[in-house]
C-alpha positions in Angstrom: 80.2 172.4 132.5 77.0 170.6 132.4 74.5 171.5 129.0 71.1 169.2 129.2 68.6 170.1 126.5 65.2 168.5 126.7 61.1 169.3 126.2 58.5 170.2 128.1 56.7 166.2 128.7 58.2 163.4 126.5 56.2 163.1 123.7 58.1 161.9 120.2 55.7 163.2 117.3 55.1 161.4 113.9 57.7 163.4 112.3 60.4 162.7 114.7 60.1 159.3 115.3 63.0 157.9 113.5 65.5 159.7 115.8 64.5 157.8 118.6 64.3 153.8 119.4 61.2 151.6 118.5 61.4 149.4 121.2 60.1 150.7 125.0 57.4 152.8 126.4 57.4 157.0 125.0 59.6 157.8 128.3 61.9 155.1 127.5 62.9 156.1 123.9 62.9 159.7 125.1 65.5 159.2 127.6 67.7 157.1 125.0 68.0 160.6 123.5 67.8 163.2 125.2 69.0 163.7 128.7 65.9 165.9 130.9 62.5 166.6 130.5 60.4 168.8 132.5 57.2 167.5 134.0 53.7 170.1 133.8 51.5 167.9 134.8 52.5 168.2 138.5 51.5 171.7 137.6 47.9 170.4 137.5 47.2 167.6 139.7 48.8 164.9 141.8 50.7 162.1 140.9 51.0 159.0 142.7 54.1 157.6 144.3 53.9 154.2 141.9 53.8 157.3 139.0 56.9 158.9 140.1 59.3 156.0 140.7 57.8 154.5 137.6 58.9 157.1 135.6 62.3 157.3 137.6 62.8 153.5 137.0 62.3 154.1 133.2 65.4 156.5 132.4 69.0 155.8 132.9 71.3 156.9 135.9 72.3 160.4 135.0 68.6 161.2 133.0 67.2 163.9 135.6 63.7 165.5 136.0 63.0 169.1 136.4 59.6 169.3 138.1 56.8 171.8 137.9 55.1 173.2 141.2 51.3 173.0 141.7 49.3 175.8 140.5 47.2 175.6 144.3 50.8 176.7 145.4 51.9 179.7 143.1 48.5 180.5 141.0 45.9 179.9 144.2 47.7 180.3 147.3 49.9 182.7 145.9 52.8 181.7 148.0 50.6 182.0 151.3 49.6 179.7 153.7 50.8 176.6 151.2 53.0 175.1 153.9 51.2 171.5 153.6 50.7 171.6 149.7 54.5 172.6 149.7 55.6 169.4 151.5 52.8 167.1 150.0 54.7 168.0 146.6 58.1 167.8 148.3 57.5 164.5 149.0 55.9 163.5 145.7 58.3 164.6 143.6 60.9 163.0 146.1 60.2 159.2 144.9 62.4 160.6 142.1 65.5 159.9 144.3 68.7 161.6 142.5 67.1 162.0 139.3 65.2 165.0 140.3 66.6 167.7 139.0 65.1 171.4 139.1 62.0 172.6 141.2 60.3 174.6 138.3 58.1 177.4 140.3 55.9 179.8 138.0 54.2 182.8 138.7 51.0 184.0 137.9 51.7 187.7 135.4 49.8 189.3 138.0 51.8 188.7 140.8 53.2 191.8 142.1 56.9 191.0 143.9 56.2 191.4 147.9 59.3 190.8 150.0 56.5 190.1 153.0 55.2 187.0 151.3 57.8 185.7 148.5 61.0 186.0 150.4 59.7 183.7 153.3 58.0 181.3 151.1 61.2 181.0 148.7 63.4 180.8 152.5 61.3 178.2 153.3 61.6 176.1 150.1 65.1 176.5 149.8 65.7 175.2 153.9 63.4 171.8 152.3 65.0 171.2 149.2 68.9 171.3 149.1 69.0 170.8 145.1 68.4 173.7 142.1 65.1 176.0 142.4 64.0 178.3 138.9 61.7 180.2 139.6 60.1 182.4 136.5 58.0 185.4 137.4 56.4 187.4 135.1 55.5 190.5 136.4 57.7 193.3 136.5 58.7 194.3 139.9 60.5 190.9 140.2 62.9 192.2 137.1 65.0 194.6 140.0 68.4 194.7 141.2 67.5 193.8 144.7 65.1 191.0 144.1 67.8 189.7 141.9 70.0 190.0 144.4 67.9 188.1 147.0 67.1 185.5 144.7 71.2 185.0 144.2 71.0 184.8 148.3 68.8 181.8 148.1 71.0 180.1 145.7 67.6 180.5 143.2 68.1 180.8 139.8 65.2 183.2 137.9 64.6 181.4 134.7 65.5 183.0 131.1 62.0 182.7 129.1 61.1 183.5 125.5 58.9 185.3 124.6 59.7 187.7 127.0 57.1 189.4 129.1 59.6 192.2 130.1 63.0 193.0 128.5 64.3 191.3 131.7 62.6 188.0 131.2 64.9 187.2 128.6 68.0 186.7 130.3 68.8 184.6 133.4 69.0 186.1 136.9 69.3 185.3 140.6 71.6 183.1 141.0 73.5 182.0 138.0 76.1 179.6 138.8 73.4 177.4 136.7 70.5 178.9 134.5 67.2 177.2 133.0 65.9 178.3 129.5 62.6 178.0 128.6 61.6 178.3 125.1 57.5 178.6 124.4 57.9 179.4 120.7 57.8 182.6 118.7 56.3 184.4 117.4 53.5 182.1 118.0 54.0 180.7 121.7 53.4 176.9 122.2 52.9 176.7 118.5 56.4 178.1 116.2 59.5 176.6 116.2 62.7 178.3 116.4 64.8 179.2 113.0 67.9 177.8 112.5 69.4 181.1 113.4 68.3 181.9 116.7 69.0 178.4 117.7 73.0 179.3 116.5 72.5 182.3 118.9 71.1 180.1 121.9 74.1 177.3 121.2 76.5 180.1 121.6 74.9 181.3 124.4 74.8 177.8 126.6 78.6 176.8 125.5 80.6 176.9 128.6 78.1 177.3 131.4 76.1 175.2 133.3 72.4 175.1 131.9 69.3 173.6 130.9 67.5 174.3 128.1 63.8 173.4 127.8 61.3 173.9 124.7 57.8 174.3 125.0 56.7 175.0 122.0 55.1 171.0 122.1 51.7 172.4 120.2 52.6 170.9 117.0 55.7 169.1 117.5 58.0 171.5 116.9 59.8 171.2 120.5 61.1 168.0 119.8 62.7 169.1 116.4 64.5 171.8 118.0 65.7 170.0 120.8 67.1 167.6 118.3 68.7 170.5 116.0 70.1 172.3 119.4 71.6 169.0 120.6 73.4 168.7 117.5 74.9 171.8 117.6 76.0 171.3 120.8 77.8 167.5 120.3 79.9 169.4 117.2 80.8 172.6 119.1 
């Protein structure tokens, strides 16, 4: 059983500062505490190769990356005709070495499931990269039984989100040998952190399995409080 519990980009607000070190650069400190972090800014534009090992050379031997893909892949190309974007990320992403952990791939709400175009896209991936794909749709048709079941072919893993688009959304699917949680605050997303509550629910939820657990809700801070308050739960249960 592997738990890893992290935020979205590695930012240590005012507030939470005295839970990490002083000394070091922001990735630094965040990697003396907590044990993965997911990159979105691959999500947005390129990074250089100096970027990537840098930030692979700055966390410790078993600190991994889970890595956003390119928006010109899923919100642009919309799976089609992206075979050199795919590898030119592939290949960025790669000066990660072992520390990469999860391809992160989001879809746009409006795209509709089509067997035609994602199934030979998400073949093709897979046959690239050997290590964990989550993918997170978010429009209905992808919420099926037999587009679960294809994903669990592929060995790819259909992220749990909250707030949830679809009832769906909120539980993990595909393949879930390991799942990926990602938590964008709520009510408010991006913005509200989670109640002490819900993050008793979640703890419960992750004990035993394999997963990663990933908050988002970095508007005002509140991500890295929760991580924190999660973690803790976690290292007593």
């Amino acid at each position: 059983m592997t738990i890893r519990i992290g935020c979205a980009g590695w930012s240590i607000p005012k507030a939470h500062a005295g839970a990490f070190p002083t000394a070091g650069s922001t990735l630094e400190r965040y990697a003396q505490v907590f044990d993965c972090v997911e990159i979105n800014s691959s999500f947005y534009r390129p990074h250089r190769p100096s970027t990537w090992r840098r930030w692979g050379d700055s966390v410790p031997a078993d600190f991994r990356f889970a890595v956003k893909m390119p928006k010109a892949i899923s919100h642009e190309c919309r799976l089609r005709a992206c075979d050199g974007l795919v590898d030119a990320f592939l290949d960025q992403a790669g000066e990660l070495a072992e520390k990469l952990g999860w391809l992160l791939l989001q879809l746009p709400p409006g795209l509709v499931f089509d067997p035609a175009v994602a199934l030979p896209f998400l073949e093709q991936l897979r046959g690239r990269h050997a290590g964990p794909i989550a993918c997170e749709p978010r429009h209905r048709s992808w919420f099926r039984a037999d587009v679960d079941q294809a994903l669990r072919d592929l060995h790819v893993a259909r992220v749990a989100a909250d707030p949830a688009r679809v009832p769906r959304a909120a539980l993990p699917g595909g393949d879930r040998s390991h799942i990926y949680l990602r938590l964008h605050g709520s009510p408010r997303m991006y913005y509200d952190a989670y109640p002490r509550q819900v993050l008793r629910r979640l703890a419960k939820r992750m004990r035993r399995r394999h997963a990663w657990c990933i908050f988002d809700n970095t508007t005002l801070g509140h991500a890295t409080g929760n991580a924190l308050e999660l973690q803790a739960m976690l290292s007593v249960s």
